[in-house]
C-alpha positions as CSV (number, residue, x, y, z in Angstrom):
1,X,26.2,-46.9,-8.4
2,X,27.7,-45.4,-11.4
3,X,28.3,-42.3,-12.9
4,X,29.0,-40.6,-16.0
5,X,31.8,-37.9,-16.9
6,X,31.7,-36.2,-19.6
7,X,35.5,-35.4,-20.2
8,X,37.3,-33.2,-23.1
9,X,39.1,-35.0,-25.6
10,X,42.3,-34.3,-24.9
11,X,41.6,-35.8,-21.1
12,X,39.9,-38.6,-22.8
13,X,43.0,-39.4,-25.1
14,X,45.3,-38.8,-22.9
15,X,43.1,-41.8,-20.3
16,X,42.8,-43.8,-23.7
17,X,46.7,-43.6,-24.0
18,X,47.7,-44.9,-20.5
19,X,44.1,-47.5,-20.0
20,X,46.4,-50.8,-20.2
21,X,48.1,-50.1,-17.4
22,X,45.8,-48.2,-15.6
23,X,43.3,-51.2,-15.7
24,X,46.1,-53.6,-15.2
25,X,47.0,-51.9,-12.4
26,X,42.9,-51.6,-10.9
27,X,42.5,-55.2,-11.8
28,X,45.7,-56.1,-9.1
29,X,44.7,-54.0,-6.7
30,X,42.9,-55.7,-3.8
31,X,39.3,-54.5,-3.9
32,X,38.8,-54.6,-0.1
33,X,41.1,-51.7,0.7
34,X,39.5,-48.7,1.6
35,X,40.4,-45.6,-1.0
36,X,39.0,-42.2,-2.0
37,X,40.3,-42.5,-5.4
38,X,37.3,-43.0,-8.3
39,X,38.0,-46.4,-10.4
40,X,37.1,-45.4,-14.2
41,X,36.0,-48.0,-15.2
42,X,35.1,-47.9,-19.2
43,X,35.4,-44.7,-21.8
44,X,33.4,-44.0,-24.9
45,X,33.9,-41.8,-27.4
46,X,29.9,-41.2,-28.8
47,X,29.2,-39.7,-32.2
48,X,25.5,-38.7,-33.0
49,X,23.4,-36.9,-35.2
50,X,21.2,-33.8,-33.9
51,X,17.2,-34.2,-34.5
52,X,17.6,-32.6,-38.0
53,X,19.8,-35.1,-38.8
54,X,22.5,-32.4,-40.7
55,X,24.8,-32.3,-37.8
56,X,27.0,-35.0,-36.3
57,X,27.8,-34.7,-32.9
58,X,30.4,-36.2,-30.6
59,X,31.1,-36.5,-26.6
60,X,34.1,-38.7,-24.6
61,X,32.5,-40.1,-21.5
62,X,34.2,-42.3,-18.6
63,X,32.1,-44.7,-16.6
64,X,33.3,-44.1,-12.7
65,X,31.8,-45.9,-9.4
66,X,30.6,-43.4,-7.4
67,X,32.2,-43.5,-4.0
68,X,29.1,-41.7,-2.7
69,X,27.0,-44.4,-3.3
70,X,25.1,-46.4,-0.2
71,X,27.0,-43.5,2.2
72,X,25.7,-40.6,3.8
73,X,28.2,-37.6,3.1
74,X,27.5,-34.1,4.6
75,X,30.4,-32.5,3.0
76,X,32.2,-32.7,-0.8
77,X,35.3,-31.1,-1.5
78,X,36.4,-31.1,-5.3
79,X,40.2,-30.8,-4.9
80,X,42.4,-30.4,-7.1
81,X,45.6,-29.9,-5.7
82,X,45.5,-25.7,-7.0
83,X,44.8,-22.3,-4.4
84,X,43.7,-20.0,-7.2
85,X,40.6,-19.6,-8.4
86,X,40.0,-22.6,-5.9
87,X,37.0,-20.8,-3.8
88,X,33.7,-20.8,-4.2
89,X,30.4,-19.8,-2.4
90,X,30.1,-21.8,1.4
91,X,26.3,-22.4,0.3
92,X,27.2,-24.8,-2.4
93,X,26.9,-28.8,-2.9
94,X,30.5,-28.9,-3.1
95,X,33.1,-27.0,-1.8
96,X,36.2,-26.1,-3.4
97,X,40.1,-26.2,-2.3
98,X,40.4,-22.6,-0.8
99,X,37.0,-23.8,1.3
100,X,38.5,-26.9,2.7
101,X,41.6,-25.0,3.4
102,X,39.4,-22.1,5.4
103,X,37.3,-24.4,6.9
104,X,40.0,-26.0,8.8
105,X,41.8,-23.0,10.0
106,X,44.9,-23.4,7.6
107,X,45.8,-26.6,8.8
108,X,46.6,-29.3,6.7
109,X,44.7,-33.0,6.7
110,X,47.2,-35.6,7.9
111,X,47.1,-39.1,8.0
112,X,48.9,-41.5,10.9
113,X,51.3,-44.0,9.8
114,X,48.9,-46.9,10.0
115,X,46.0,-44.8,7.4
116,X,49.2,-44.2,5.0
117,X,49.7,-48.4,5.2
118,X,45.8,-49.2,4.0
């Protein structure tokens, strides 16, 4: 149901800066509307020590739902909005902007009216 992201610490401080309104606004937000956006929905910051104990060690991690979760999906896109360096190889678990792009034709994906209202 859940996953975790391991994030860099600027991303996590920069999540850390705006989670008020960011959970303010989740918490508002009907939760039986349909959306493809991931709810964060805790971050840590972990410190810990290596097995030797002489090193301390740190990660940021957010706690997402996992939208996959209970559904069967044939297809993953990772998209981030960018065309370069946004390919990869067809054979992979996810696909990447420049695939999504090739895959249909050129054309973009548009919504109707009423899928813009939801």
């Amino acid at each position: 149901r859940y996953l975790l992201k391991q994030v860099r610490p600027s991303e996590f401080w920069a999540f850390h800066e705006h989670a008020r309104p960011y959970f303010a606004f989740v918490r508002n937000t009907p939760s039986m509307l349909p959306s493809v956006l991931v709810k964060v929905l805790c971050a840590f910051h972990v410190e810990y020590r290596s097995a030797d104990k002489m090193k301390t060690q740190s990660q940021h991690v957010l706690v997402q739902e996992n939208l996959f979760f209970g559904h069967n999906v044939s297809r993953m896109c990772d998209l981030k909005g960018a065309h370069r360096n946004r390919g990869g190889e067809d054979d992979n678990e996810t696909v990447l902007d420049e695939n999504l792009f090739r895959a249909n034709d050129g054309y973009p994906l548009l919504l109707s009216e009423a899928a813009k209202q939801q």
